[in-house]
KOLGU-4560 file (N, C-alpha, C; in nm, 3 decimals, padded with zeros to 5 digits):
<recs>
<n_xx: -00.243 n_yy: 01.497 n_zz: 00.882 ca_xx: -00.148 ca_yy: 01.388 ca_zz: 00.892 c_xx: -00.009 c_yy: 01.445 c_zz: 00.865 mol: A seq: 1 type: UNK>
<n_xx: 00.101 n_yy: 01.412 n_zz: 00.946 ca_xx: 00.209 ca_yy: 01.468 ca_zz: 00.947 c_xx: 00.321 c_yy: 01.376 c_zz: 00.831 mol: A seq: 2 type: UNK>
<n_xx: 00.406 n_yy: 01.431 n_zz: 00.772 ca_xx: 00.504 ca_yy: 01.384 ca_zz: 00.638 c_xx: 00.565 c_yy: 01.205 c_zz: 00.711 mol: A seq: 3 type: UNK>
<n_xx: 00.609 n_yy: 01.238 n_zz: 00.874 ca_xx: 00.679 ca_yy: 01.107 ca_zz: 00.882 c_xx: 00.530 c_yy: 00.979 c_zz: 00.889 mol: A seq: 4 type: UNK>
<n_xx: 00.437 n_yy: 01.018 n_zz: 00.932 ca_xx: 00.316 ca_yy: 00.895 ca_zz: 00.928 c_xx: 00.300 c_yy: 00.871 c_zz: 00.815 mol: A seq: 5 type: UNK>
<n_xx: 00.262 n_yy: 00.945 n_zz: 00.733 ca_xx: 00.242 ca_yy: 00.958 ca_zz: 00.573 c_xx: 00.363 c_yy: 00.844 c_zz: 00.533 mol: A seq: 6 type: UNK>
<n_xx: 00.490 n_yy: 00.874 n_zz: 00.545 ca_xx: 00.590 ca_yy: 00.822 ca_zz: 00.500 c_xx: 00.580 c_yy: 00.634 c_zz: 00.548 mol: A seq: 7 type: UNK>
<n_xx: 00.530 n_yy: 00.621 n_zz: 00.703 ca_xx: 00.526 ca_yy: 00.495 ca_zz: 00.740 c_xx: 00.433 c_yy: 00.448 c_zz: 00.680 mol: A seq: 8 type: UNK>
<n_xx: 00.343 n_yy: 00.503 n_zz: 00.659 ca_xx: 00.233 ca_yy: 00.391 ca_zz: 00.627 c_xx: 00.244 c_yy: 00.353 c_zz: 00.485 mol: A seq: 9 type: UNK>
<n_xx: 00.319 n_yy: 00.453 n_zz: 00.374 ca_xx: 00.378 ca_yy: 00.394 ca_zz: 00.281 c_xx: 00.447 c_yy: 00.275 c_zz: 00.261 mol: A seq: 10 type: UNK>
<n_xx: 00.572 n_yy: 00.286 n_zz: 00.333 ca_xx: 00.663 ca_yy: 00.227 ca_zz: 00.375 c_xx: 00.625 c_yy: 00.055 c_zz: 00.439 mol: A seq: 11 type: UNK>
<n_xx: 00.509 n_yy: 00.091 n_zz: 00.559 ca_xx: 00.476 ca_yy: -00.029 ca_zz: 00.595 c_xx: 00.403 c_yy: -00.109 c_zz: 00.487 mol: A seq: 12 type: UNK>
<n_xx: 00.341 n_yy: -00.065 n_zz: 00.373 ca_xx: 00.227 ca_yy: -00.086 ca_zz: 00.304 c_xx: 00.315 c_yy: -00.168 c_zz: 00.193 mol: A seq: 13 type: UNK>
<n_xx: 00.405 n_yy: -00.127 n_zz: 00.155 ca_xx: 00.504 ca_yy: -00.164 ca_zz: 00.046 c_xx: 00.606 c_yy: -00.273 c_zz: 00.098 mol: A seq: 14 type: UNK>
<n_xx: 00.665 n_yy: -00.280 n_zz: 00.231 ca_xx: 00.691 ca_yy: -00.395 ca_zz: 00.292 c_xx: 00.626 c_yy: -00.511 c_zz: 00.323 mol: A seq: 15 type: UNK>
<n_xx: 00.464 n_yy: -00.487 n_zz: 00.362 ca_xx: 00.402 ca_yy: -00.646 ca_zz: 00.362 c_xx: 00.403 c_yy: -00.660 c_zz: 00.223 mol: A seq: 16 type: UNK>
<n_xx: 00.379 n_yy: -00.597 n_zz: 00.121 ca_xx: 00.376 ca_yy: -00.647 ca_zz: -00.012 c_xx: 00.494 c_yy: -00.719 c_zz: -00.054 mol: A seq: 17 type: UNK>
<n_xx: 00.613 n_yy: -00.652 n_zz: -00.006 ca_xx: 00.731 ca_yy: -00.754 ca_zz: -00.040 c_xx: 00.746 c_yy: -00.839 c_zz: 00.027 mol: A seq: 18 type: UNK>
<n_xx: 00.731 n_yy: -00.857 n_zz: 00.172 ca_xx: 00.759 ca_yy: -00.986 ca_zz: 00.269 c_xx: 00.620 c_yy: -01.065 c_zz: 00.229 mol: A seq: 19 type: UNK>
<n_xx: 00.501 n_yy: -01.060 n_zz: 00.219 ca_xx: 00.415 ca_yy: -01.123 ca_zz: 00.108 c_xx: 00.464 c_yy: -01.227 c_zz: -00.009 mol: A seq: 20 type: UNK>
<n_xx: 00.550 n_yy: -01.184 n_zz: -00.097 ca_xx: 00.622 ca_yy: -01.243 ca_zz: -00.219 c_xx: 00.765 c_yy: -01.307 c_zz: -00.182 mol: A seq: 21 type: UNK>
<n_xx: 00.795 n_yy: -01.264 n_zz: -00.066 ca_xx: 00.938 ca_yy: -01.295 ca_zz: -00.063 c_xx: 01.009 c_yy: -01.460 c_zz: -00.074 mol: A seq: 22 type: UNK>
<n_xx: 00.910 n_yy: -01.569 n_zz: -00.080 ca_xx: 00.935 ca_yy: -01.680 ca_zz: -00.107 c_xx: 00.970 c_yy: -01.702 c_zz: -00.249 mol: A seq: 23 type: UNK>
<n_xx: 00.918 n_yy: -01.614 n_zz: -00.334 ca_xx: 00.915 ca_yy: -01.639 ca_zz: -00.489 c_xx: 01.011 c_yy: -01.550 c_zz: -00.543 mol: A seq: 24 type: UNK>
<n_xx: 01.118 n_yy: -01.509 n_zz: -00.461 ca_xx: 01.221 ca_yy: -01.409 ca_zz: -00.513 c_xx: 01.316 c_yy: -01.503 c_zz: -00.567 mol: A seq: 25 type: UNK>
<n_xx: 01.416 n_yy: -01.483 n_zz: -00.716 ca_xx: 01.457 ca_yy: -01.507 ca_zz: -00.724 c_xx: 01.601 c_yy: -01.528 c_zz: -00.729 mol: A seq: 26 type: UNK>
<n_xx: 01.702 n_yy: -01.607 n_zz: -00.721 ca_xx: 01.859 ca_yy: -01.609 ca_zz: -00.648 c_xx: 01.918 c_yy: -01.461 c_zz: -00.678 mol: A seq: 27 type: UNK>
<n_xx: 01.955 n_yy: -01.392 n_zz: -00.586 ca_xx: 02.067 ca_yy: -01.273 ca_zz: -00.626 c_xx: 01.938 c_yy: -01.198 c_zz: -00.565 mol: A seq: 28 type: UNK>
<n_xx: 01.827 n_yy: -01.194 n_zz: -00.556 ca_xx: 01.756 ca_yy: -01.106 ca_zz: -00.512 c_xx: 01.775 c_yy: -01.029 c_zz: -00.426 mol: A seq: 29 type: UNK>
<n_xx: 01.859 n_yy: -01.063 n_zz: -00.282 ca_xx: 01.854 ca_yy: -00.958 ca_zz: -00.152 c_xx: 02.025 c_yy: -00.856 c_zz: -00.213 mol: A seq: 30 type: UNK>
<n_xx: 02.058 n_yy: -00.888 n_zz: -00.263 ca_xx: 02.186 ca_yy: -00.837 ca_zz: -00.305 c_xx: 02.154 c_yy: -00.718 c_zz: -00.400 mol: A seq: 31 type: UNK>
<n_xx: 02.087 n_yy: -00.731 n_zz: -00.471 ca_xx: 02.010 ca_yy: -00.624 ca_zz: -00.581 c_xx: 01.917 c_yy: -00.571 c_zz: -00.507 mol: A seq: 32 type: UNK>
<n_xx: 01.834 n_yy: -00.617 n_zz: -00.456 ca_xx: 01.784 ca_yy: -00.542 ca_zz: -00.371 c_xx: 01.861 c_yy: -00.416 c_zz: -00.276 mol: A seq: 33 type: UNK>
<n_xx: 01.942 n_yy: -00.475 n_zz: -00.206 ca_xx: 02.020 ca_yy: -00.386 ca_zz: -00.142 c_xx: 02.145 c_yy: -00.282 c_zz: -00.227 mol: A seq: 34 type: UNK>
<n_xx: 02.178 n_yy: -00.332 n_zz: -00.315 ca_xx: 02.257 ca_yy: -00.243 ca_zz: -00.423 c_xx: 02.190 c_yy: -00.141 c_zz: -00.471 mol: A seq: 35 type: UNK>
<n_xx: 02.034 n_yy: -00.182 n_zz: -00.533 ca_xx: 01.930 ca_yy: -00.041 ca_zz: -00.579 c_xx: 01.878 c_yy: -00.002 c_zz: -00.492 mol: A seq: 36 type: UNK>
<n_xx: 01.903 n_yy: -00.026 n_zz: -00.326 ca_xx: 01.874 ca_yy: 00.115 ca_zz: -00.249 c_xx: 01.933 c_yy: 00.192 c_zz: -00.200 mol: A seq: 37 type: UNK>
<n_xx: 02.039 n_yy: 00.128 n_zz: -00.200 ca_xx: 02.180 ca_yy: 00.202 ca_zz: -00.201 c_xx: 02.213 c_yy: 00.320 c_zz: -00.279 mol: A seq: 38 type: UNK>
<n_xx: 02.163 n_yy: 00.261 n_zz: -00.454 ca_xx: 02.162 ca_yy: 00.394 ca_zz: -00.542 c_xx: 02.058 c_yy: 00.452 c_zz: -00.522 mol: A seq: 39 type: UNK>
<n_xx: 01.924 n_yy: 00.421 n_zz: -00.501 ca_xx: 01.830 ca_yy: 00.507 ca_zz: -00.466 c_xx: 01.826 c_yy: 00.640 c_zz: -00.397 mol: A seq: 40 type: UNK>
<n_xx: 01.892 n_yy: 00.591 n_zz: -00.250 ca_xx: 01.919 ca_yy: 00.712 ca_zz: -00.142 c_xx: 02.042 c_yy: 00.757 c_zz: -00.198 mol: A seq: 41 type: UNK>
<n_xx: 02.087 n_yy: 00.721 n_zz: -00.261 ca_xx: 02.231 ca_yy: 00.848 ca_zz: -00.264 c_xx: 02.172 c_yy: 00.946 c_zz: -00.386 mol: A seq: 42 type: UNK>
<n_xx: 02.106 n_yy: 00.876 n_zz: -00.494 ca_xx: 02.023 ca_yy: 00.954 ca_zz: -00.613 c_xx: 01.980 c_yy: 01.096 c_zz: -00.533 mol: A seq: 43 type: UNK>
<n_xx: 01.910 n_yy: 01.032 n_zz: -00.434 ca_xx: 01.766 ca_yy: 01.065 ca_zz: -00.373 c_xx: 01.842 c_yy: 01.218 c_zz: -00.284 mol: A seq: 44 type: UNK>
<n_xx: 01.927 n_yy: 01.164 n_zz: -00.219 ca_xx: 01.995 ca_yy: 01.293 ca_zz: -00.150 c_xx: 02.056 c_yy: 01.393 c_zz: -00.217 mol: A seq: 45 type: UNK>
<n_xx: 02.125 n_yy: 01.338 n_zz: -00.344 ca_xx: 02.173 ca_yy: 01.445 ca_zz: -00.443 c_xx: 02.099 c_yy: 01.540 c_zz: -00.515 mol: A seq: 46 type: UNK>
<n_xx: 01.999 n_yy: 01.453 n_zz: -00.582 ca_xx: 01.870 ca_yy: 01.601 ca_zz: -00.631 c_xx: 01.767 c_yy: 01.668 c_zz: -00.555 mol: A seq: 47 type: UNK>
<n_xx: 01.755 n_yy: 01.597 n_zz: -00.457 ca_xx: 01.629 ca_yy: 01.659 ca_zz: -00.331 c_xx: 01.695 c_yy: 01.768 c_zz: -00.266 mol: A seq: 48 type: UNK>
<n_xx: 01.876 n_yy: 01.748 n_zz: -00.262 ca_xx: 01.912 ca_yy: 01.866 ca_zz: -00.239 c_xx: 01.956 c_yy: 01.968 c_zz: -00.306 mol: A seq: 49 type: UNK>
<n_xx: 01.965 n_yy: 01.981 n_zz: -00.404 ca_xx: 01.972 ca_yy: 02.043 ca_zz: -00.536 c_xx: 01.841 c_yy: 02.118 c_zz: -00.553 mol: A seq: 50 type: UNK>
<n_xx: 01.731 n_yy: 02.032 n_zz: -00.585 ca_xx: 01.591 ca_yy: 02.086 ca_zz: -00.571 c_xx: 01.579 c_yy: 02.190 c_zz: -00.487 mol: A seq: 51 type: UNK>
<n_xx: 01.547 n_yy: 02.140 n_zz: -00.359 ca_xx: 01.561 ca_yy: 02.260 ca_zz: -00.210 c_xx: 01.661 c_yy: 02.353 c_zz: -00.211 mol: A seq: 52 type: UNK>
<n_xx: 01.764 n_yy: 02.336 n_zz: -00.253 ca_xx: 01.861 ca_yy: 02.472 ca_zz: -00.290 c_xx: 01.803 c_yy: 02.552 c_zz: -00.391 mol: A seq: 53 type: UNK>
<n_xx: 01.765 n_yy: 02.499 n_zz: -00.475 ca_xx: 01.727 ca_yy: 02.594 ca_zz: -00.604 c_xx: 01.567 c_yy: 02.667 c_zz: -00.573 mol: A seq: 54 type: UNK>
<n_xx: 01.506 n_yy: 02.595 n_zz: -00.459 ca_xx: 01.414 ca_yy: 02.682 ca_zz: -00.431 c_xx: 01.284 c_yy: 02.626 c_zz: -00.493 mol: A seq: 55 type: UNK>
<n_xx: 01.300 n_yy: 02.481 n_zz: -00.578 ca_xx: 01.210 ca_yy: 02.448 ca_zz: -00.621 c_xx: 01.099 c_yy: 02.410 c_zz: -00.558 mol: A seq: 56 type: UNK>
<n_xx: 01.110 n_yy: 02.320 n_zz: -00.383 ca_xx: 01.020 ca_yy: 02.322 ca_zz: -00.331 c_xx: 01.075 c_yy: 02.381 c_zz: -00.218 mol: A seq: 57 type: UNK>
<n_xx: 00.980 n_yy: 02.365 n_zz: -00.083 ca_xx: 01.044 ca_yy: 02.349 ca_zz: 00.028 c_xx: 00.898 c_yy: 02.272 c_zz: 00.154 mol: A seq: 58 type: UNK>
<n_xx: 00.966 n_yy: 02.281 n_zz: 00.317 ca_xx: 00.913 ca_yy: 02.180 ca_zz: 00.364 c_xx: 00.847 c_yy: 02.300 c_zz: 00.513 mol: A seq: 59 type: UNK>
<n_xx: 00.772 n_yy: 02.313 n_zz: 00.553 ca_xx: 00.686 ca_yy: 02.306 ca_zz: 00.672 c_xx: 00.795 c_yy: 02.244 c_zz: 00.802 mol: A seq: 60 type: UNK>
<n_xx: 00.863 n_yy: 02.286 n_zz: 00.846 ca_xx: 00.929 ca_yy: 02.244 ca_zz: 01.003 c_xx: 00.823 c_yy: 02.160 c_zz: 01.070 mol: A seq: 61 type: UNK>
<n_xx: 00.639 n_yy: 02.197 n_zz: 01.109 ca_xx: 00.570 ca_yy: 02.119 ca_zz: 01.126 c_xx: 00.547 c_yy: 01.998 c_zz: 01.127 mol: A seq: 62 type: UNK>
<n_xx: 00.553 n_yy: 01.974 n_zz: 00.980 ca_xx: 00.509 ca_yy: 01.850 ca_zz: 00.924 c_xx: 00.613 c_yy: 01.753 c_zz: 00.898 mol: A seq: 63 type: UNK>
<n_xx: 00.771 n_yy: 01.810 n_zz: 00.910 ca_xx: 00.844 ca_yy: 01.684 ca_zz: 00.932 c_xx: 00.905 c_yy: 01.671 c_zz: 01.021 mol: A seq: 64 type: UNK>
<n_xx: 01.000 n_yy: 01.579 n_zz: 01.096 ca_xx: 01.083 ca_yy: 01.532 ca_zz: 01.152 c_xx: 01.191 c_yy: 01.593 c_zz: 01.178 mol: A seq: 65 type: UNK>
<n_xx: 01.223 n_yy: 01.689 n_zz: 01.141 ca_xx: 01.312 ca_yy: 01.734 ca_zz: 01.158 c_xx: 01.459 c_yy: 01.725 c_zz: 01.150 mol: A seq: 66 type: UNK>
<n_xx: 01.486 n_yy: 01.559 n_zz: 01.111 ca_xx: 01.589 ca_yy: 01.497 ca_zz: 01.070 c_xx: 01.633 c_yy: 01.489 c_zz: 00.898 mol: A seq: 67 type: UNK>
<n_xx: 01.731 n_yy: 01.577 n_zz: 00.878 ca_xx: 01.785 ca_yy: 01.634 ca_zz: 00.740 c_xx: 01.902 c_yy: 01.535 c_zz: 00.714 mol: A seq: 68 type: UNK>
<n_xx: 01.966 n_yy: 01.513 n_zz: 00.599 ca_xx: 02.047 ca_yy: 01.523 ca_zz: 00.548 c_xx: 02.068 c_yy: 01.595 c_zz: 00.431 mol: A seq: 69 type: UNK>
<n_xx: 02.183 n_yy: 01.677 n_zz: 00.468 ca_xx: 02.158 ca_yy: 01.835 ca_zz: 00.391 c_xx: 02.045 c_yy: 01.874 c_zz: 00.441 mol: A seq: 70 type: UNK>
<n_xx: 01.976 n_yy: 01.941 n_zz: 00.318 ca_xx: 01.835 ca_yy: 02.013 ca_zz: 00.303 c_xx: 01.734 c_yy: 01.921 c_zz: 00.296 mol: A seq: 71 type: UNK>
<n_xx: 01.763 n_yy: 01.800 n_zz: 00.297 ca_xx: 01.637 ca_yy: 01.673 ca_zz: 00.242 c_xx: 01.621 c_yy: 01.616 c_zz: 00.383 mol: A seq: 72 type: UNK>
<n_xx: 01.445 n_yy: 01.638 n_zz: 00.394 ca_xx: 01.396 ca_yy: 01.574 ca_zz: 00.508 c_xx: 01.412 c_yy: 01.439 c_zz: 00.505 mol: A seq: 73 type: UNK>
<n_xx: 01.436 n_yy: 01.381 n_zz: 00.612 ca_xx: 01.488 ca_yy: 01.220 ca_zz: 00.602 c_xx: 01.371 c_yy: 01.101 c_zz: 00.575 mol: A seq: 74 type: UNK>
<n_xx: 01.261 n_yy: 01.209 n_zz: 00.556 ca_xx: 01.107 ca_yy: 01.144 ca_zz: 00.499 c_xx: 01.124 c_yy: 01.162 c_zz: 00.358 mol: A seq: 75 type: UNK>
<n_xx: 01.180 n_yy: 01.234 n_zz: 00.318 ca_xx: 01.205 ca_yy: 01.202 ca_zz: 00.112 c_xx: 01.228 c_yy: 01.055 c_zz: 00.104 mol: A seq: 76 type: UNK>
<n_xx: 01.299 n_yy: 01.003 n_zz: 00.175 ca_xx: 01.391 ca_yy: 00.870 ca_zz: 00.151 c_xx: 01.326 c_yy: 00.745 c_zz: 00.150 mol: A seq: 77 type: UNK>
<n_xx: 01.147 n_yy: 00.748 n_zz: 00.203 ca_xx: 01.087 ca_yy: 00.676 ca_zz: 00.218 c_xx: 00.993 c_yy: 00.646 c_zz: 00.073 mol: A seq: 78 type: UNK>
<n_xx: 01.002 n_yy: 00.732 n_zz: -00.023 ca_xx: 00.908 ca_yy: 00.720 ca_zz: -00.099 c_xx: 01.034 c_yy: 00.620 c_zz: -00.223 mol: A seq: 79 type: UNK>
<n_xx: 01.144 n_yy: 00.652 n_zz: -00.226 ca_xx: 01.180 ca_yy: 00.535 ca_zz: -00.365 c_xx: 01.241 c_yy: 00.414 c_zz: -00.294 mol: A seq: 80 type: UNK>
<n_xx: 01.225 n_yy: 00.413 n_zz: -00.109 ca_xx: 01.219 ca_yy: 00.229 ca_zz: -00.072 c_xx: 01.110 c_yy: 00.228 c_zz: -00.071 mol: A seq: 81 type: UNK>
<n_xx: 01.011 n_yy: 00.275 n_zz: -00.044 ca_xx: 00.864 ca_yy: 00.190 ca_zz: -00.089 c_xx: 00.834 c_yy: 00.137 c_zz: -00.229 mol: A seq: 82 type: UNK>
<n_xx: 00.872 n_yy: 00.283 n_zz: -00.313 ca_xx: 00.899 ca_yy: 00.158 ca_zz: -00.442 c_xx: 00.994 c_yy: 00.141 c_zz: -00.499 mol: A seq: 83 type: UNK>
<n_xx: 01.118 n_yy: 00.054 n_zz: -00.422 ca_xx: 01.144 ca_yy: -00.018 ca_zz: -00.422 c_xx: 01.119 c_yy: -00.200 c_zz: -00.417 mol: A seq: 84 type: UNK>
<n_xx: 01.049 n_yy: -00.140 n_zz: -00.326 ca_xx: 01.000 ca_yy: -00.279 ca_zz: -00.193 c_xx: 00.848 c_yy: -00.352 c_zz: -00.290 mol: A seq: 85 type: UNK>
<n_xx: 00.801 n_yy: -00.199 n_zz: -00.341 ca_xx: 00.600 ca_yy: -00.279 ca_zz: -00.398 c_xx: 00.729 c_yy: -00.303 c_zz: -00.584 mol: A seq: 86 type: UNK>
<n_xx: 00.804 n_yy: -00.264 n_zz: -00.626 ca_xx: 00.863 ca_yy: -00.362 ca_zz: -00.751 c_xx: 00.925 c_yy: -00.460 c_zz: -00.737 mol: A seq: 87 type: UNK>
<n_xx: 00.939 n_yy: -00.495 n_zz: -00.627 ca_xx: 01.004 ca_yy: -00.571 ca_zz: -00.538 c_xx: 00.905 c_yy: -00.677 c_zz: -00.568 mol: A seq: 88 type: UNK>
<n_xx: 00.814 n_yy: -00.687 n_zz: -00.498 ca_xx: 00.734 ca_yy: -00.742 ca_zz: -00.482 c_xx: 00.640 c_yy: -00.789 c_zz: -00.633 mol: A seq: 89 type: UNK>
<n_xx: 00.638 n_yy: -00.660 n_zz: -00.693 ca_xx: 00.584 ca_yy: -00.758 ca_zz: -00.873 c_xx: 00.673 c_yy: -00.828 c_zz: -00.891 mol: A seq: 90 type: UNK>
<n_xx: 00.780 n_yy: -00.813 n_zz: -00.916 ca_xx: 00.912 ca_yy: -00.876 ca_zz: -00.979 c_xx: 00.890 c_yy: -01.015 c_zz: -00.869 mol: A seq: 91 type: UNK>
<n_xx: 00.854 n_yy: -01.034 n_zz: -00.815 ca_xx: 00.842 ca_yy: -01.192 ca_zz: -00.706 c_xx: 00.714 c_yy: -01.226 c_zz: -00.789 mol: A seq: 92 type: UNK>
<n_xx: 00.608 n_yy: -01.147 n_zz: -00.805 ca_xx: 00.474 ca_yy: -01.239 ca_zz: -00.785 c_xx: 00.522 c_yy: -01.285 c_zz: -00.940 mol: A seq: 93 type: UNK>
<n_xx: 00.586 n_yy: -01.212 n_zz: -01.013 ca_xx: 00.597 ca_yy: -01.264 ca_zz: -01.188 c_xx: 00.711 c_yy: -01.369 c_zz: -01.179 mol: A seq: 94 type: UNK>
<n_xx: 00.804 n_yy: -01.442 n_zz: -01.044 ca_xx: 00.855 ca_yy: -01.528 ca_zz: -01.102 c_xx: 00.803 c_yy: -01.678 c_zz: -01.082 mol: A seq: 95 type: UNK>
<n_xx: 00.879 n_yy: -01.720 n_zz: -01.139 ca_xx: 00.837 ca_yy: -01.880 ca_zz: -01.160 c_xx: 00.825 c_yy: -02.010 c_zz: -01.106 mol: A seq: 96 type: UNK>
<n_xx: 00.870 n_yy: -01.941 n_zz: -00.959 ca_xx: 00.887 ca_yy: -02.029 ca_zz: -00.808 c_xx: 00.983 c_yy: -02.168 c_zz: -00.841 mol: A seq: 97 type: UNK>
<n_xx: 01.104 n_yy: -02.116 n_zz: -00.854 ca_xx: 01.212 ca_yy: -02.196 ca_zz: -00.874 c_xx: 01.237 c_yy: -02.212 c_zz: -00.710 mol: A seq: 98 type: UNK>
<n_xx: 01.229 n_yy: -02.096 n_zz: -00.582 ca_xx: 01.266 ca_yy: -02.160 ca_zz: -00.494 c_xx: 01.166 c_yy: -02.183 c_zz: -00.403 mol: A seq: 99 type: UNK>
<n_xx: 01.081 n_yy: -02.253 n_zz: -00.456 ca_xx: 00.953 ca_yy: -02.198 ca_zz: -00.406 c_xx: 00.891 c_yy: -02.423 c_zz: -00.311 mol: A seq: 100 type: UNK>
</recs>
């Protein structure tokens, strides 16, 4: 199985979980939502490329996509919106259906 399938089926897996809950989100939700993925991927690009510079890991041309920013395959980026998206989704099933 190649890094970008791997990455979707994460990705898809962690999205029905949030579009699942998404009635029970509460006010301010898509705004925070979108603010902590915002910091996520910029986190995410700063040490993944740091990491790969320093030699700590590296990636198979094979197995990804081939689409970088910097040194970071553009499949890193999928693993902290997925969880994003499945805390996303606890944080709904635990509220209290105020808009519900």
């Amino acid at each position: 199985m190649t890094y970008p399938l791997l990455c979707a089926l994460f990705v898809a897996l962690a999205a029905l979980a949030a579009a699942l809950t998404w009635r029970r989100r509460p006010p301010g939700h898509l705004r925070a939502l979108v603010l902590t993925a915002a910091v996520l991927v910029v986190l995410t690009a700063v040490f993944d490329n740091l990491m790969i510079a320093a030699g700590l890991f590296a990636y198979s041309d094979e197995q990804i996509s081939g689409l970088r920013i910097g040194q970071a395959p553009i499949e890193d980026f999928a693993y902290p919106i997925a969880g994003l998206l499945l805390l996303t989704a606890g944080w709904n099933l635990g509220a209290r259906g105020e808009n519900s």
